[in-house]
mmCIF file as Biopython writes it, N, C-alpha, C and O atoms, coordinates in Angstrom:
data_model
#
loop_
_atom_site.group_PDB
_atom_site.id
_atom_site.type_symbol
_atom_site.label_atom_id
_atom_site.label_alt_id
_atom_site.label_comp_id
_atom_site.label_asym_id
_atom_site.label_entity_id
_atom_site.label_seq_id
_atom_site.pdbx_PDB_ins_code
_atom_site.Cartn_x
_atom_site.Cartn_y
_atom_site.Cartn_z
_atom_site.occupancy
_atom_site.B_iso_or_equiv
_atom_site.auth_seq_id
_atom_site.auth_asym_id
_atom_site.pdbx_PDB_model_num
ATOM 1   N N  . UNK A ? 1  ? 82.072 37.040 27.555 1.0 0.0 1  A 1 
ATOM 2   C CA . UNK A ? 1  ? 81.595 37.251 28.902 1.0 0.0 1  A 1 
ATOM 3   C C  . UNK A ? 1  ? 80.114 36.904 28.936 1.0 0.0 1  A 1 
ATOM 4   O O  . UNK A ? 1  ? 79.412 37.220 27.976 1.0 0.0 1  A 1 
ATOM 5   N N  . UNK A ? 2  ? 79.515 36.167 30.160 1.0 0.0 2  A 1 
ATOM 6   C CA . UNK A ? 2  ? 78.033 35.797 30.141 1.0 0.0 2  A 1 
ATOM 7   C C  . UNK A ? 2  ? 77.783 36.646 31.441 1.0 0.0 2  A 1 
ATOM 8   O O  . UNK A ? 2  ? 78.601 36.908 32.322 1.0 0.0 2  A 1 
ATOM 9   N N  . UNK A ? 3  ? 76.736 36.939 31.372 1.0 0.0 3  A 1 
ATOM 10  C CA . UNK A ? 3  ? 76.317 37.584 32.614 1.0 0.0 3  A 1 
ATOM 11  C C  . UNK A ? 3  ? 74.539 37.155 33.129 1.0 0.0 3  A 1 
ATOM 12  O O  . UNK A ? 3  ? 73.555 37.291 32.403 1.0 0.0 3  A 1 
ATOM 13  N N  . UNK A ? 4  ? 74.541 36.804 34.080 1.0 0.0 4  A 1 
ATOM 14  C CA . UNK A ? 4  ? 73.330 36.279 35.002 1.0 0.0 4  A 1 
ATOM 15  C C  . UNK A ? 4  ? 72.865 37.151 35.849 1.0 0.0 4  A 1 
ATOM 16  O O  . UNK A ? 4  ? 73.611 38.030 36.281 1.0 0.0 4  A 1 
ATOM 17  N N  . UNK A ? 5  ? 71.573 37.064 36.231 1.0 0.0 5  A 1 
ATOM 18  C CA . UNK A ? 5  ? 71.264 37.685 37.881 1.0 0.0 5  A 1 
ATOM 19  C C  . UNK A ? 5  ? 70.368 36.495 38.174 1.0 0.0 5  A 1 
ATOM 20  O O  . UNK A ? 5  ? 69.302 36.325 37.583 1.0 0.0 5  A 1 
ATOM 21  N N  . UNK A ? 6  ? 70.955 35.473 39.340 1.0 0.0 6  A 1 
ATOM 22  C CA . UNK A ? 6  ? 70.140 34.754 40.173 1.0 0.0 6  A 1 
ATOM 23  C C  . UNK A ? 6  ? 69.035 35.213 40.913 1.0 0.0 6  A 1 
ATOM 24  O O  . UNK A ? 6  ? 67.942 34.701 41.153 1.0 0.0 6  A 1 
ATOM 25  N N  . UNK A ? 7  ? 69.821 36.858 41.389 1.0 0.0 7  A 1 
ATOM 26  C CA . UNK A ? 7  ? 68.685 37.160 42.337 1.0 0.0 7  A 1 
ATOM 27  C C  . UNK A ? 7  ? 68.657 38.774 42.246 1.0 0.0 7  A 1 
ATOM 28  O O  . UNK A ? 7  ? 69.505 39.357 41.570 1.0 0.0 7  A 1 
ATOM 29  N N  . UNK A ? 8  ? 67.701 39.442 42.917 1.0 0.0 8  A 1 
ATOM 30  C CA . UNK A ? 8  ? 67.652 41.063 42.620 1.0 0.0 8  A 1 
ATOM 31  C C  . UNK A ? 8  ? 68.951 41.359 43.161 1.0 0.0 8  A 1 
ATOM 32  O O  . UNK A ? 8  ? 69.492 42.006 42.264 1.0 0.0 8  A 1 
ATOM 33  N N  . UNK A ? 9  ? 69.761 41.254 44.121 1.0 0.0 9  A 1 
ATOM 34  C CA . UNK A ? 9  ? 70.901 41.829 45.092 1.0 0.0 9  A 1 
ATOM 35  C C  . UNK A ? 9  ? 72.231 40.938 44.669 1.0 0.0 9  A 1 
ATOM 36  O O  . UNK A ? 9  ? 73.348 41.286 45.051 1.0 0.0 9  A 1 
ATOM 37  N N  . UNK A ? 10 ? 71.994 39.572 43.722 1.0 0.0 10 A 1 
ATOM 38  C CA . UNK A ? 10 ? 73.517 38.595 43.967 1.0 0.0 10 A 1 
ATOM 39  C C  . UNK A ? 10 ? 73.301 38.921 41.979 1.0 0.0 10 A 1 
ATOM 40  O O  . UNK A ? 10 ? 72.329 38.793 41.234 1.0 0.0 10 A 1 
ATOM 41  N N  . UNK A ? 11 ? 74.535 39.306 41.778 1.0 0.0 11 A 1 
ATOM 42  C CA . UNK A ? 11 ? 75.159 39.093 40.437 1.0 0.0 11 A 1 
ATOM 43  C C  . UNK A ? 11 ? 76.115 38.375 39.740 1.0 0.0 11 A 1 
ATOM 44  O O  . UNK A ? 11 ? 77.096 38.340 40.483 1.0 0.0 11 A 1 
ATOM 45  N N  . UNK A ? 12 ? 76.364 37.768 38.686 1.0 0.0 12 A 1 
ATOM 46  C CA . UNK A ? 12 ? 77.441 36.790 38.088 1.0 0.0 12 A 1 
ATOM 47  C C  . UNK A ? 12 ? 78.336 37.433 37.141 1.0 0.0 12 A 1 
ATOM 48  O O  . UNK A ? 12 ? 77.732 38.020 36.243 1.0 0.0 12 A 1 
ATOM 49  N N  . UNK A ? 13 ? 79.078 37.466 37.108 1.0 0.0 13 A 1 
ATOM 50  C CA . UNK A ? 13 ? 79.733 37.525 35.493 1.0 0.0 13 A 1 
ATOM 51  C C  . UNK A ? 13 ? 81.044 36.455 35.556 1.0 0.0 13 A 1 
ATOM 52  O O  . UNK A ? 13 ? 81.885 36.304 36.442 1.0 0.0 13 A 1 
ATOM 53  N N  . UNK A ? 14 ? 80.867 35.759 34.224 1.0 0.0 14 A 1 
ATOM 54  C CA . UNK A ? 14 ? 81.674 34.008 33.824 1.0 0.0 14 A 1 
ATOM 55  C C  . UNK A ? 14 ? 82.481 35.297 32.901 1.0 0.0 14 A 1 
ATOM 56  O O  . UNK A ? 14 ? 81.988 36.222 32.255 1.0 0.0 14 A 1 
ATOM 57  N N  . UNK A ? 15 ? 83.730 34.966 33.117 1.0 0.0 15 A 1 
ATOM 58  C CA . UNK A ? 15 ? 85.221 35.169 31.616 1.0 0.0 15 A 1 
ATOM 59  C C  . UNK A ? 15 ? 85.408 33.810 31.558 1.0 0.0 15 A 1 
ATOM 60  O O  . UNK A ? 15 ? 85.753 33.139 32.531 1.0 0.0 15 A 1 
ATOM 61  N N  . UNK A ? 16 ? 85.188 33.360 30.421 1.0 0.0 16 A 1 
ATOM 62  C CA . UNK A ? 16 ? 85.662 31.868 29.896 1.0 0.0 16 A 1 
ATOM 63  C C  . UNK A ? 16 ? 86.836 32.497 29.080 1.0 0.0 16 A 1 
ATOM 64  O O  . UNK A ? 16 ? 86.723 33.046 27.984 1.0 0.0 16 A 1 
ATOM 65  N N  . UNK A ? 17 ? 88.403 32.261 30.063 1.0 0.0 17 A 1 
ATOM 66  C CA . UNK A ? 17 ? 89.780 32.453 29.712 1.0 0.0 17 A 1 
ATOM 67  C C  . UNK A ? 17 ? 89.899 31.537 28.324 1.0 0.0 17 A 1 
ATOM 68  O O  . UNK A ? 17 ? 91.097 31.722 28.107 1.0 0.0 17 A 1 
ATOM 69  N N  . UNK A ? 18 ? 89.481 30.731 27.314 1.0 0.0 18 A 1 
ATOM 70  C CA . UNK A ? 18 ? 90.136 30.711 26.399 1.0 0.0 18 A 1 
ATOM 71  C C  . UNK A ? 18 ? 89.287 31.317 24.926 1.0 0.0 18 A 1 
ATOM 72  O O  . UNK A ? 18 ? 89.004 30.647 23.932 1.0 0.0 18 A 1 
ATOM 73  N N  . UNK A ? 19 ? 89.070 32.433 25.106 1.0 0.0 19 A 1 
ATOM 74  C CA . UNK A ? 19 ? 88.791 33.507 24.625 1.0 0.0 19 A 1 
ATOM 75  C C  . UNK A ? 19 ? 88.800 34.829 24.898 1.0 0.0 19 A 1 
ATOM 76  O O  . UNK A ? 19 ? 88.085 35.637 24.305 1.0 0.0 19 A 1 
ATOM 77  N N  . UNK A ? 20 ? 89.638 35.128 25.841 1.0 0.0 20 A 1 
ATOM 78  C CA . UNK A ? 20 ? 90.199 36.145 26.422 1.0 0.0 20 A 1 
ATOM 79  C C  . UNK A ? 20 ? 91.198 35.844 27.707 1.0 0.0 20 A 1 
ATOM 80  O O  . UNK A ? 20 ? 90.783 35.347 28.754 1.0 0.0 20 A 1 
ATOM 81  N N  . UNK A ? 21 ? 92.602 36.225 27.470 1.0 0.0 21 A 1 
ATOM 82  C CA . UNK A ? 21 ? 93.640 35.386 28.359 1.0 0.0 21 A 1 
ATOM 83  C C  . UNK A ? 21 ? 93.539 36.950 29.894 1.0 0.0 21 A 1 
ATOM 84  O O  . UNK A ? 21 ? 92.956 38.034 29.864 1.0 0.0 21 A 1 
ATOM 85  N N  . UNK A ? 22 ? 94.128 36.501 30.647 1.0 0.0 22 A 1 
ATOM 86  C CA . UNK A ? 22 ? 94.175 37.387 31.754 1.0 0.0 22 A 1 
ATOM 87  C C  . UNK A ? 22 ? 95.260 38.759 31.363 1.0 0.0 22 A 1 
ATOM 88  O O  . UNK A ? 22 ? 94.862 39.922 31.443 1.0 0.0 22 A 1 
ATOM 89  N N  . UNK A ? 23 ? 96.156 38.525 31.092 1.0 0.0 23 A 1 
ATOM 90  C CA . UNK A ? 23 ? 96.561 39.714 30.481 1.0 0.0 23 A 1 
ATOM 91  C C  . UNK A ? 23 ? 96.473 40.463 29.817 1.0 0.0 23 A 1 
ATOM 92  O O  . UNK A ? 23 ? 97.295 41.355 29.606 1.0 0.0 23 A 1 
ATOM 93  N N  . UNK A ? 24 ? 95.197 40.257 29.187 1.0 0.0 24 A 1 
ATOM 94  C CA . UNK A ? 24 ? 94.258 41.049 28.343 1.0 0.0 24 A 1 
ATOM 95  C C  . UNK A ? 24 ? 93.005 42.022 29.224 1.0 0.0 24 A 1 
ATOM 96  O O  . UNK A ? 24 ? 92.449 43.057 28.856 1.0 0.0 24 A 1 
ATOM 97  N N  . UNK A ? 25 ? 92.880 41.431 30.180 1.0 0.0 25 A 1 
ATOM 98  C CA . UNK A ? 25 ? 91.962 42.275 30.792 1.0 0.0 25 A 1 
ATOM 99  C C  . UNK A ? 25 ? 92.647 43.376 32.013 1.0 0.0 25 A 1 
ATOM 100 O O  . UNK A ? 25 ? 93.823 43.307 32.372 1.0 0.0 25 A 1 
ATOM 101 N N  . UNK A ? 26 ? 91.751 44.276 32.491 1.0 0.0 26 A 1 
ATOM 102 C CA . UNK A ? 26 ? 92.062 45.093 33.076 1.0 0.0 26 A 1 
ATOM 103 C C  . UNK A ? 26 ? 90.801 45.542 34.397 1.0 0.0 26 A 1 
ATOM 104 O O  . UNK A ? 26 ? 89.724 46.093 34.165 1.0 0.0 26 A 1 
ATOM 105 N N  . UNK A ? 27 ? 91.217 45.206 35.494 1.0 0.0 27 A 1 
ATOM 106 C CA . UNK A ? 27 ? 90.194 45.911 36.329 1.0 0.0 27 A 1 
ATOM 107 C C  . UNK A ? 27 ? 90.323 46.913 37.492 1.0 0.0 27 A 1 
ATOM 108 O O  . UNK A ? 27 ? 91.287 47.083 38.238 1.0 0.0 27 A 1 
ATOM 109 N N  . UNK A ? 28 ? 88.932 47.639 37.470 1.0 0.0 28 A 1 
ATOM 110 C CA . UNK A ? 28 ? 89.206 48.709 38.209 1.0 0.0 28 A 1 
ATOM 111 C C  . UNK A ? 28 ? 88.362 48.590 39.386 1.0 0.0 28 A 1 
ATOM 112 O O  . UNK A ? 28 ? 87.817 47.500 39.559 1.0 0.0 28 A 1 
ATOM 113 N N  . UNK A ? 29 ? 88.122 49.696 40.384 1.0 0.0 29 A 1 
ATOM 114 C CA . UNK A ? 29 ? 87.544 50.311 40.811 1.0 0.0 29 A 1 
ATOM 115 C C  . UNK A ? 29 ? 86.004 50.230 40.716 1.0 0.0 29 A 1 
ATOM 116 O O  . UNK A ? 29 ? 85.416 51.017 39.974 1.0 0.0 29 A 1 
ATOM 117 N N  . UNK A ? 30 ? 85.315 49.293 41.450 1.0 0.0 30 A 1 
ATOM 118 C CA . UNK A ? 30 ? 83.848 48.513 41.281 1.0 0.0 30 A 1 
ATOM 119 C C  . UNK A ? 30 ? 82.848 50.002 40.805 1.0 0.0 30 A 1 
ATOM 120 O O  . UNK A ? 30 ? 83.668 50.886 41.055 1.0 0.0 30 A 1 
ATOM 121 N N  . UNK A ? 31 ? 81.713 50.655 40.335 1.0 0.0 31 A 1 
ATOM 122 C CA . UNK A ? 31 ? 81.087 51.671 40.595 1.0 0.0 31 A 1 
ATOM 123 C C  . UNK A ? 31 ? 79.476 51.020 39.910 1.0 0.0 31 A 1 
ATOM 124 O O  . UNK A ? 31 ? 79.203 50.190 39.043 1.0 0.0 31 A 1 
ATOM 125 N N  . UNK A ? 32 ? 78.778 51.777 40.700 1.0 0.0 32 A 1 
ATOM 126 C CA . UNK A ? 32 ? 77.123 51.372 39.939 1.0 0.0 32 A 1 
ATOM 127 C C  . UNK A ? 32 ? 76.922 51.402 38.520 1.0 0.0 32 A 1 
ATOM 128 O O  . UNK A ? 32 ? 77.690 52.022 37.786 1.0 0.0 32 A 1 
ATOM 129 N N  . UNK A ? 33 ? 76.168 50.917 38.197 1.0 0.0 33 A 1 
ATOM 130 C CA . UNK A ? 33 ? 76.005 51.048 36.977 1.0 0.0 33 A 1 
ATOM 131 C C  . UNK A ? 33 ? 74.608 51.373 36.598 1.0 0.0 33 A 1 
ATOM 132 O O  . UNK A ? 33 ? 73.984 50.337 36.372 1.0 0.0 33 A 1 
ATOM 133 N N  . UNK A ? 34 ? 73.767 52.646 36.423 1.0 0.0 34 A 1 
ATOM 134 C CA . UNK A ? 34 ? 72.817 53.035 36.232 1.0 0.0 34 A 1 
ATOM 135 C C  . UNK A ? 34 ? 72.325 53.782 34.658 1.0 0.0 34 A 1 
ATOM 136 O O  . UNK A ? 34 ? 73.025 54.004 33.670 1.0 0.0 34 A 1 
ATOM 137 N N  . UNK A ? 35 ? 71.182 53.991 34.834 1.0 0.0 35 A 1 
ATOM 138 C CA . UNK A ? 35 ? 70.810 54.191 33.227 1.0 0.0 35 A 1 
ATOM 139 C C  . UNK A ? 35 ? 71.713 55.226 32.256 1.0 0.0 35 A 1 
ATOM 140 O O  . UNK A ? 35 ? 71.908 55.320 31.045 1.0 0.0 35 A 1 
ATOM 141 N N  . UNK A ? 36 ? 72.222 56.058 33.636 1.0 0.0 36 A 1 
ATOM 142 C CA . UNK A ? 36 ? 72.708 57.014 32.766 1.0 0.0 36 A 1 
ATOM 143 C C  . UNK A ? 36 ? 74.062 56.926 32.703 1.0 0.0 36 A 1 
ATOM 144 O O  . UNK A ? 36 ? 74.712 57.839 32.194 1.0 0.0 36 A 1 
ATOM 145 N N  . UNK A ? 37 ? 74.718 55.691 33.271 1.0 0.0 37 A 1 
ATOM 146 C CA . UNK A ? 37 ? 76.280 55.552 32.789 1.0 0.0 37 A 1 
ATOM 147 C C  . UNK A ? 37 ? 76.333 55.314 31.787 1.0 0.0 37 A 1 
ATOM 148 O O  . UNK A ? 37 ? 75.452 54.807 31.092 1.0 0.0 37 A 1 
ATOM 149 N N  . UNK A ? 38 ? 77.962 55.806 31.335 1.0 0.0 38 A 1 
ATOM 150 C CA . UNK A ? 38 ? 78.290 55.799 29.735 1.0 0.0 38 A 1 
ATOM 151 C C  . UNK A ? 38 ? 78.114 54.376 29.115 1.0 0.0 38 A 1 
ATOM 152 O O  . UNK A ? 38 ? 77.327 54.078 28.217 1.0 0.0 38 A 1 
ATOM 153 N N  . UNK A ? 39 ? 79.001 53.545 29.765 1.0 0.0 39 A 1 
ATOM 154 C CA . UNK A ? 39 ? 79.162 51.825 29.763 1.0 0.0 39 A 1 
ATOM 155 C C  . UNK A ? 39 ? 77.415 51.573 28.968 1.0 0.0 39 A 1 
ATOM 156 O O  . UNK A ? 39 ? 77.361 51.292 27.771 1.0 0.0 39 A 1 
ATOM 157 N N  . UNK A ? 40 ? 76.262 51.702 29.710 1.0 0.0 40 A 1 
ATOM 158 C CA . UNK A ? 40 ? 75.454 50.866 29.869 1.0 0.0 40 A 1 
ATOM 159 C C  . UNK A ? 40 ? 74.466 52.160 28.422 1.0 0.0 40 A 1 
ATOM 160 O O  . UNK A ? 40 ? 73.694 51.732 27.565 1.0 0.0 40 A 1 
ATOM 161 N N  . UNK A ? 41 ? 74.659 52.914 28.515 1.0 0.0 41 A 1 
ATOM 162 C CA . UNK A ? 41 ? 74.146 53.897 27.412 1.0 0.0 41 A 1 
ATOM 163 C C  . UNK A ? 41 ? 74.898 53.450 25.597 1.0 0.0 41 A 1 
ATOM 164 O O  . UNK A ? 41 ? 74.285 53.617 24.543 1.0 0.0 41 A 1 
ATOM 165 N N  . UNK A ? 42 ? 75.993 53.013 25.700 1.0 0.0 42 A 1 
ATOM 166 C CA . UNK A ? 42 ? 76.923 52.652 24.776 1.0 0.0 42 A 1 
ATOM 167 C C  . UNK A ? 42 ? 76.253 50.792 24.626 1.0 0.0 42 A 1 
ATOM 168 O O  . UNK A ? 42 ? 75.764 50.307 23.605 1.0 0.0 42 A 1 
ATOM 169 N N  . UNK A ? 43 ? 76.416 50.195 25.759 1.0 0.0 43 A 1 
ATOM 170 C CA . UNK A ? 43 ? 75.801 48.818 25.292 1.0 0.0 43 A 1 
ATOM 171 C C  . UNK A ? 43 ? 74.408 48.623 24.874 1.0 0.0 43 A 1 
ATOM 172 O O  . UNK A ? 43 ? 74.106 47.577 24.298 1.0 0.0 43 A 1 
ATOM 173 N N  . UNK A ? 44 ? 73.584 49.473 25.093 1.0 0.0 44 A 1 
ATOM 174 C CA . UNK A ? 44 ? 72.169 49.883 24.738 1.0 0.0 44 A 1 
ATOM 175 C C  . UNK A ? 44 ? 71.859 50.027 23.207 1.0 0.0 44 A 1 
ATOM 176 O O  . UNK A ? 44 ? 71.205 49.267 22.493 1.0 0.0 44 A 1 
ATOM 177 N N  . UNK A ? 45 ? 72.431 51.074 22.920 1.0 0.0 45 A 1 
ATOM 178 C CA . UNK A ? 45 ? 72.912 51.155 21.443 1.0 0.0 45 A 1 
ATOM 179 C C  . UNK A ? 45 ? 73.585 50.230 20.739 1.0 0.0 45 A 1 
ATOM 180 O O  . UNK A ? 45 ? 73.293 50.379 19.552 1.0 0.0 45 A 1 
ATOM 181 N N  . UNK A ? 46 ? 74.369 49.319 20.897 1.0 0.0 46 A 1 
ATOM 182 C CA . UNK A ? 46 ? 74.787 47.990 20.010 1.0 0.0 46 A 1 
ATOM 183 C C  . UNK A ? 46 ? 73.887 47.050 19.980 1.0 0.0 46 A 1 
ATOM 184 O O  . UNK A ? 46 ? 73.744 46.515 18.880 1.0 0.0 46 A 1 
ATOM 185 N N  . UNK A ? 47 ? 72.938 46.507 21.222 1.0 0.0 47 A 1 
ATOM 186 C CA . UNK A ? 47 ? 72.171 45.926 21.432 1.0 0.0 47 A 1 
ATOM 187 C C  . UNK A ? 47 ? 70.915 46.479 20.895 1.0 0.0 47 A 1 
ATOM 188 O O  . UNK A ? 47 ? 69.929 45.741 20.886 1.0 0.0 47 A 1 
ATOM 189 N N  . UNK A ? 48 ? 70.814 47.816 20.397 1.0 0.0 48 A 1 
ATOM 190 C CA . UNK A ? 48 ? 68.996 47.888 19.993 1.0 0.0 48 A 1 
ATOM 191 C C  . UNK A ? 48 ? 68.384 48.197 21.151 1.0 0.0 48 A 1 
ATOM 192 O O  . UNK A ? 48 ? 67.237 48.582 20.926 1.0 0.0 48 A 1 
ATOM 193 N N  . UNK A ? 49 ? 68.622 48.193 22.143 1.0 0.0 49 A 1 
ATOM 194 C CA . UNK A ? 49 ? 67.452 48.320 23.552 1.0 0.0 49 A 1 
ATOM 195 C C  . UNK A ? 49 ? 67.526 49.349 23.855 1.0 0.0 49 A 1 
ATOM 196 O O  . UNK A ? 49 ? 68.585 49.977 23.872 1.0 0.0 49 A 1 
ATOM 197 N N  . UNK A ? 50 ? 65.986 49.972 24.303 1.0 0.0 50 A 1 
ATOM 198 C CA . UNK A ? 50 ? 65.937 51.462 24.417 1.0 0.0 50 A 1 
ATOM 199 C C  . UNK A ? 50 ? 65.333 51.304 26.160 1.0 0.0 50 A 1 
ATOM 200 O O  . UNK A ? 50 ? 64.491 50.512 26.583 1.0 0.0 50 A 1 
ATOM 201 N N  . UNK A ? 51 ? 65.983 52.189 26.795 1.0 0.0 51 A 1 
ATOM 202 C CA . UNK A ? 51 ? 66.607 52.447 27.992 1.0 0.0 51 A 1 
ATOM 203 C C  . UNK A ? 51 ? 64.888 53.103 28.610 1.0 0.0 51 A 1 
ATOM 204 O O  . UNK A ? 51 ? 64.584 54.209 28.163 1.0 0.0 51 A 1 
ATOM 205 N N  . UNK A ? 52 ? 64.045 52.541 29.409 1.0 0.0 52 A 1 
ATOM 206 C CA . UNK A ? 52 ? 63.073 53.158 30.004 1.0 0.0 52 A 1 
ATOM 207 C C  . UNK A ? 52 ? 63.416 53.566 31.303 1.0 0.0 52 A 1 
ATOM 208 O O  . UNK A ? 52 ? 63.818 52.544 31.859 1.0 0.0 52 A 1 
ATOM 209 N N  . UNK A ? 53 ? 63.474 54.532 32.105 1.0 0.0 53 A 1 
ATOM 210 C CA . UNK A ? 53 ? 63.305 54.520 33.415 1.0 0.0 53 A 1 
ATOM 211 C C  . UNK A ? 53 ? 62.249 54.887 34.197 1.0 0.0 53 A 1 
ATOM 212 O O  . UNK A ? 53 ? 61.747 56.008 34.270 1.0 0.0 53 A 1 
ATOM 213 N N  . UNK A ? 54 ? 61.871 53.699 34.893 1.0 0.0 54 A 1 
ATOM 214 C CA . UNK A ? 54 ? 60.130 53.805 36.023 1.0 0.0 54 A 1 
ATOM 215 C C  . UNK A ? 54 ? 60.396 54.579 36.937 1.0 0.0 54 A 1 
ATOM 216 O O  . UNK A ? 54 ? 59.546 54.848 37.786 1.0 0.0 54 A 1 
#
């Protein structure tokens, strides 16, 4: 998965299907994603990046 932001408000995310087929994925229910969601607290930690909030 690649993920972009063109702009502050428009977001991207590319699945290049031949490395992950459609029946492999699963989607839900859109929700924010802020510092203190689990998702983005968990990718923080694999990545090394430590989470500031201004």
């Amino acid at each position: 998965m690649w993920s972009s932001r063109f702009g502050g408000d428009w977001h991207v995310v590319l699945l290049f299907l031949d490395r992950v087929s459609l029946h492999e994925l699963h989607f839900g229910t859109p929700e924010p994603l802020r510092l203190h969601h689990p998702a983005v607290l968990e990718a923080a930690v694999v990545l090394h990046v430590d989470l500031i909030e201004r």
